[in-house]
C-alpha positions as CSV (number, residue, x, y, z in Angstrom):
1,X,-54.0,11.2,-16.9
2,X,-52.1,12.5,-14.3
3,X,-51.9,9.7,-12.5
4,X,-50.4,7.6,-15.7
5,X,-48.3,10.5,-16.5
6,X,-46.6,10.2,-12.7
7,X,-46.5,6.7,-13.0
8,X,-44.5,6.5,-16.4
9,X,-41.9,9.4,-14.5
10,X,-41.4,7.5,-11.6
11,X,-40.9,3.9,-13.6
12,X,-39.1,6.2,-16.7
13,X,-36.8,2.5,-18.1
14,X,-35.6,4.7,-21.0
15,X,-33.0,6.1,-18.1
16,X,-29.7,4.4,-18.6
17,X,-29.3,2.5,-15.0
18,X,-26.1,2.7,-13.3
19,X,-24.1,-0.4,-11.3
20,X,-23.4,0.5,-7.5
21,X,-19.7,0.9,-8.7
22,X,-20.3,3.2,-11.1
23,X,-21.9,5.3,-8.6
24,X,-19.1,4.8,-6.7
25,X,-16.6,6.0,-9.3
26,X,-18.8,9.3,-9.7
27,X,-18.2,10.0,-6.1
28,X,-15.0,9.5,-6.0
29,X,-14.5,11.8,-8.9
30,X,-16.0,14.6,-6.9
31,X,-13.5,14.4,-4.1
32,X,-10.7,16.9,-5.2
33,X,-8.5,15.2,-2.2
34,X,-9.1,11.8,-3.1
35,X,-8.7,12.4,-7.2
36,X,-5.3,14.4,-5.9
37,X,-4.3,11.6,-4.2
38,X,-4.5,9.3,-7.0
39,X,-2.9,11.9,-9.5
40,X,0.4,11.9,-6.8
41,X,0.6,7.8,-6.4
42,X,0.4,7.6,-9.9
43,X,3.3,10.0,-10.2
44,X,5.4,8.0,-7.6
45,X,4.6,4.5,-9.5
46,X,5.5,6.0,-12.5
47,X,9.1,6.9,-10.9
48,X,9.2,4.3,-10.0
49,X,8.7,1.5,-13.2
50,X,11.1,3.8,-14.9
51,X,13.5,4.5,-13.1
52,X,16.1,2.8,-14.9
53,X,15.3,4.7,-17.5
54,X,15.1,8.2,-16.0
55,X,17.6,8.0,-13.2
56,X,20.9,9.9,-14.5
57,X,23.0,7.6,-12.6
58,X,22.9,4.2,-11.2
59,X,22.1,4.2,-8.0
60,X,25.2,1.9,-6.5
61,X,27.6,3.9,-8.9
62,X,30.1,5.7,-6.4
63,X,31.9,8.3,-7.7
64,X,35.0,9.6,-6.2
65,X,36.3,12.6,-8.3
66,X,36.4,15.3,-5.5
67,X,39.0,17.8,-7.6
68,X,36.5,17.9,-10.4
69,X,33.0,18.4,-9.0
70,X,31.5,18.7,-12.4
71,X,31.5,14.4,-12.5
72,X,30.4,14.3,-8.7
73,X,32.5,13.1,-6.3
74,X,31.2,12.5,-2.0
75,X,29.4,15.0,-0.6
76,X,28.7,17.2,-3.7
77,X,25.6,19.4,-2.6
78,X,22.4,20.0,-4.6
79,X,22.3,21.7,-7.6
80,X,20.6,24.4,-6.2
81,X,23.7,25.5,-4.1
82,X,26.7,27.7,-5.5
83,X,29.0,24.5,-5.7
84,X,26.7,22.4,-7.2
85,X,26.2,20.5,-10.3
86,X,23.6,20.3,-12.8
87,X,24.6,16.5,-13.4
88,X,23.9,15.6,-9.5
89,X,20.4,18.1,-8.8
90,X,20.3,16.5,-5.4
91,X,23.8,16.5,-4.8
92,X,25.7,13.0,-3.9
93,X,25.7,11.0,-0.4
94,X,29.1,10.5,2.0
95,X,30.2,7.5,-0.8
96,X,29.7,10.1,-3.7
97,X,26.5,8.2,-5.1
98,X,23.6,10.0,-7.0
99,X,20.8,10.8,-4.5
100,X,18.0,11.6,-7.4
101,X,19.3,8.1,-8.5
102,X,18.9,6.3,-5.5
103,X,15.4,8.0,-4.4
104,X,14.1,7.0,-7.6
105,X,14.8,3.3,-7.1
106,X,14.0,3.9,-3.3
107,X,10.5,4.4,-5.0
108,X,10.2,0.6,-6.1
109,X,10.8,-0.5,-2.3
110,X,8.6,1.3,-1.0
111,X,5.5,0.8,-3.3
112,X,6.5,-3.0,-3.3
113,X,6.3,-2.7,0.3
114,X,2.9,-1.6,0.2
115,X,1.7,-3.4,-2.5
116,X,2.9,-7.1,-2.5
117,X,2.0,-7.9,1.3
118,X,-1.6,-6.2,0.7
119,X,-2.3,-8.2,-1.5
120,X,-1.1,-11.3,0.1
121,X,-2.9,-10.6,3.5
122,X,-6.4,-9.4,1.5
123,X,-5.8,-12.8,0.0
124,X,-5.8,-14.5,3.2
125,X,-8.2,-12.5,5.2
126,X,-10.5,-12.8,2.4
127,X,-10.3,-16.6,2.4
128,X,-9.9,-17.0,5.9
129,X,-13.1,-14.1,6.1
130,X,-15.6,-15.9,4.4
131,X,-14.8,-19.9,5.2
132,X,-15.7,-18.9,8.8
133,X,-18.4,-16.0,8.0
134,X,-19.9,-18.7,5.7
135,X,-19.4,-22.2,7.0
136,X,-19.9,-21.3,10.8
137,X,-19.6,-24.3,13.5
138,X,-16.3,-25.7,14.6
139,X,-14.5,-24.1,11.2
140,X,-15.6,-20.8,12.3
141,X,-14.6,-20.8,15.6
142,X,-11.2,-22.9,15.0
143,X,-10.4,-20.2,12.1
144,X,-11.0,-17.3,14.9
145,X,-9.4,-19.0,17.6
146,X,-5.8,-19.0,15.1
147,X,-6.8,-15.1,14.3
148,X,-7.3,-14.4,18.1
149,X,-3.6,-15.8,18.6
150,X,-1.8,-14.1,15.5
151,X,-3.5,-10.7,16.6
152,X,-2.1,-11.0,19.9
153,X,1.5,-10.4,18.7
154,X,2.3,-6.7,18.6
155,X,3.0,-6.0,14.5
156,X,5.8,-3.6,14.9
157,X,7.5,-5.9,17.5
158,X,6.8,-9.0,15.7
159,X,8.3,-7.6,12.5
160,X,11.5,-6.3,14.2
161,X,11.9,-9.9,15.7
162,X,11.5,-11.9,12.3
163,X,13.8,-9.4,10.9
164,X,16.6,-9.3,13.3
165,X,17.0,-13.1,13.9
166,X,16.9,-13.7,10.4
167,X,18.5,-10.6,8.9
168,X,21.9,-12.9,8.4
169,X,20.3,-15.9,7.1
170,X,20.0,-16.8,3.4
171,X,16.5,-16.1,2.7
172,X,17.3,-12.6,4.6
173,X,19.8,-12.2,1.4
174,X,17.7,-12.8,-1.3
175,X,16.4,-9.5,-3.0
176,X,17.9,-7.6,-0.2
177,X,16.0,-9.2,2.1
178,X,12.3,-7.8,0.7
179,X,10.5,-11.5,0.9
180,X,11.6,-11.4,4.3
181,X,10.2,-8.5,4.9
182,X,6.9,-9.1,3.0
183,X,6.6,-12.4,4.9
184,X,7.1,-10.7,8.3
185,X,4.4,-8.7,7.6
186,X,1.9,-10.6,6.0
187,X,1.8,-12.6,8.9
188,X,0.8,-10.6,11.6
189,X,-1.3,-8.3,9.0
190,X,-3.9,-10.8,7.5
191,X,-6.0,-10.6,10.9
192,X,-8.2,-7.3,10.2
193,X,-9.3,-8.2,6.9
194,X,-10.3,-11.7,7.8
195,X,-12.6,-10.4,10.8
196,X,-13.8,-7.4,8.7
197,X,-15.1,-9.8,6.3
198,X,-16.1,-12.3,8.5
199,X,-18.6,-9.7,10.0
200,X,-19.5,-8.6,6.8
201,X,-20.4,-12.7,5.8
202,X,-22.1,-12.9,9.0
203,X,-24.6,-9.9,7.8
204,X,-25.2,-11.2,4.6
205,X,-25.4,-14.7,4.8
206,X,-28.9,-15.1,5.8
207,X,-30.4,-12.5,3.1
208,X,-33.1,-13.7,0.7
209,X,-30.4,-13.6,-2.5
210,X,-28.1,-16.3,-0.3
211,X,-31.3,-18.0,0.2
212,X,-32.5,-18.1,-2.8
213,X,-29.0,-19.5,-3.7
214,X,-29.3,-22.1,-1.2
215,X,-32.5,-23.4,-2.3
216,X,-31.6,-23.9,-5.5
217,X,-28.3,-26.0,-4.6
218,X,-25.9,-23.2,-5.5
219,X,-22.3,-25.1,-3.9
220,X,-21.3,-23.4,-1.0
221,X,-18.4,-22.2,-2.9
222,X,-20.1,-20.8,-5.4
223,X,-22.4,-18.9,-3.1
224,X,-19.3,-17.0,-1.5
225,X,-17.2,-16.4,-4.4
226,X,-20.3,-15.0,-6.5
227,X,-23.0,-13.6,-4.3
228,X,-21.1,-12.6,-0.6
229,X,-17.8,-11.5,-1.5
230,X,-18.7,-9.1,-4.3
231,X,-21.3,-7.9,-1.7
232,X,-17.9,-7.6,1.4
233,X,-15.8,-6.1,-1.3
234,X,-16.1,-2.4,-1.0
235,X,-14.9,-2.4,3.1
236,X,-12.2,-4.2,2.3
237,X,-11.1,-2.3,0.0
238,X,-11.0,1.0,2.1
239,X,-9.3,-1.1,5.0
240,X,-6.8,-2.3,2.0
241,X,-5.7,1.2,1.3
242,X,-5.8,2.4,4.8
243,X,-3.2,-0.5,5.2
244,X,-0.4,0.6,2.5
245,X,0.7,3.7,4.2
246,X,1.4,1.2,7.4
247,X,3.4,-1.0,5.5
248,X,5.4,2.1,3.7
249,X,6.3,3.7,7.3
250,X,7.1,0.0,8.6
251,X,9.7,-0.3,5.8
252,X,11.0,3.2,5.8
253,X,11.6,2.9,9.7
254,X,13.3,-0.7,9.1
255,X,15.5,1.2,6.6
256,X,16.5,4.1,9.5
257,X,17.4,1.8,11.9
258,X,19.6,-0.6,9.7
259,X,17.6,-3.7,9.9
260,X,15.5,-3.0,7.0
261,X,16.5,-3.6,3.1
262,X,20.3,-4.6,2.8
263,X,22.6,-2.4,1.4
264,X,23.6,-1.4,-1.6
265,X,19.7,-1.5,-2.8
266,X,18.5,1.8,-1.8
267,X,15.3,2.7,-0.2
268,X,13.9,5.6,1.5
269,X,14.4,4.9,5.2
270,X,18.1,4.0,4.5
271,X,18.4,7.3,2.4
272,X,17.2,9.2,5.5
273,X,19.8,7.1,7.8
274,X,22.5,8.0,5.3
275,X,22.3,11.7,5.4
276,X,21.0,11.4,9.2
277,X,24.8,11.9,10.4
278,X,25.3,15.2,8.2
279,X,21.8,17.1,8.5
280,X,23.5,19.7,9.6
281,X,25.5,20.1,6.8
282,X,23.3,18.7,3.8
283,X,20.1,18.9,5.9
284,X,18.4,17.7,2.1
285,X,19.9,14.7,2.2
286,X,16.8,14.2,5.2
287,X,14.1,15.8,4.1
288,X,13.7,15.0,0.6
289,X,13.3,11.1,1.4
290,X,11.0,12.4,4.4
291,X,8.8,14.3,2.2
292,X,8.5,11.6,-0.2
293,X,7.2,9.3,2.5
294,X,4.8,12.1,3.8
295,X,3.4,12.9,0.5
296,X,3.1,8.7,-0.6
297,X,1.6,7.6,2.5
298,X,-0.4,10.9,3.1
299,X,-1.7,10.2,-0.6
300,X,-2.9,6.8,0.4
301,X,-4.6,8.1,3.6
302,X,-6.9,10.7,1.6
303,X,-7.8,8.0,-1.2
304,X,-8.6,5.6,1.5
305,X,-11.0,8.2,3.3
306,X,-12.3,9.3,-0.7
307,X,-13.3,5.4,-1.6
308,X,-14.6,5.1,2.1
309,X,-17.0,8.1,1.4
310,X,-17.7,6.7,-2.6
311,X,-18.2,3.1,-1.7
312,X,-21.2,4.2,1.2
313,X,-24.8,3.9,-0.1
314,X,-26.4,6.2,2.0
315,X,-24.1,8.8,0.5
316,X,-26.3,11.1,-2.2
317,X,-24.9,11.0,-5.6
């Protein structure tokens, strides 16, 4: 009896199972940092999508009545100081637009910035990933030969380049220039996630499941889209998030040296570079957009090391 009594515990089916993502989810739950995180990028997206309908003022609109301060005017300080207005809470820039206005919009860059080309270079790594992982031979070394060359070229230097010759062109005019900068750097960027999955491919591919697969004829393609990348999912996902907060300090720094976004489209980095020549005298006009940035790509960094810790089996739940 006590032996059947142990056995029925140990093999109890009338426990509700859970999926590895579930457990995953659970996890992530319990990491006050990481569910923090999400709670602030949620915040900034939310800005973001509405800020047409939250900002007070558009953010191009350039006022220019000084003698009544009430309606803004250049240079009006935050509402926090004696002369300013509750209209303008952050005050107006050097052309007398509405900072509040323009950091909301600067928002959408920068979470475009860190979205769009993630996606695009998970896209690419993940194809590029698992055709080589997978298929081996000449395709494999032929796709890692081209991922060898593109991961030779310095990011940072390679953006700056595509950026700067075609800054004048008329792609570089289109949206402000944002598809060129989303181009720039999904093409240097797509290397990591390509070898990460590659390796991760290369680890699974010769597991009972795939050959089980295999012997059944399962099409190659099948086999990859169904049984190895589910399996490769969970790394890439960290790397994917550790990636944004790249892309969002790549942009911002474009933006401060006057390559980045064109003008009048606001974004973060070209708030900073605004207000850079009178820190002294509206030093908020620097740090606001600064802390913004910190807090975003900080945000990003914390989730990333939450879903690193949730998406690991050996953690215990």
């Amino acid at each position: 009896m006590a032996t059947t009594t142990s056995t029925e515990a140990v093999f109890d089916t009338s426990r509700p199972t859970r999926s590895l993502w579930s457990d995953a989810l659970r996890r992530l739950m319990r990491n006050k940092m990481a569910v923090a995180s999400v709670a602030v990028i949620l915040f900034f997206t939310f800005i973001a999508v509405a800020a047409p309908i939250l900002a007070p003022h558009p953010p191009t609109f350039q006022s220019r009545d000084r003698p009544d301060r009430g309606n803004g005017g250049p240079d009006l300080p935050p509402a926090w100081q004696p002369d300013g207005k509750a209209g303008y809470p952050l005050g107006t820039d050097g052309l007398g637009r509405d900072i509040l206005s323009r950091m909301m919009y600067g928002a959408q860059v920068s979470l475009s910035v860190g979205f769009i080309p993630t996606f695009v270079i998970v896209l690419v790594g993940i194809i590029v990933g698992l055709n080589a992982g997978y298929r081996g031979g000449w395709i494999d070394s032929l796709l890692m030969r081209i991922t060898d060359i593109t991961y030779a070229f310095p990011s940072l230097l390679f953006i700056l380049i595509m950026v700067s010759a075609l800054h004048d062109t008329a792609f570089a005019g289109f949206l402000g220039g944002l598809p060129l900068i989303f181009l720039s750097i999904a093409i240097v960027a797509w290397v990591g996630v390509a070898r990460l999955v590659r390796g991760q491919v290369l680890s699974l591919r010769e597991k009972e499941f795939v050959e089980a697969a295999r012997s059944i004829g399962t099409p190659n393609w099948r086999i990859m889209m169904t049984h190895l990348l589910p399996n490769s999912l969970g790394p890439v996902i960290v790397s994917a998030t550790f990636t944004i907060p790249g892309f969002i300090l790549t942009e911002a720094f474009l933006g401060f040296i006057g390559i980045g976004v064109k003008p009048p489209t606001p974004t973060w980095g070209g708030i900073i570079n605004d207000g850079f020549n009178s820190i002294n005298s509206a030093p908020h006009e620097v740090w606001v957009p600064a802390t913004c940035i910190g807090l975003l790509t900080l945000s990003f960094t914390f989730l990333g090391d939450g879903l690193r810790d949730a998406l690991d089996p050996r953690m215990k739940i």
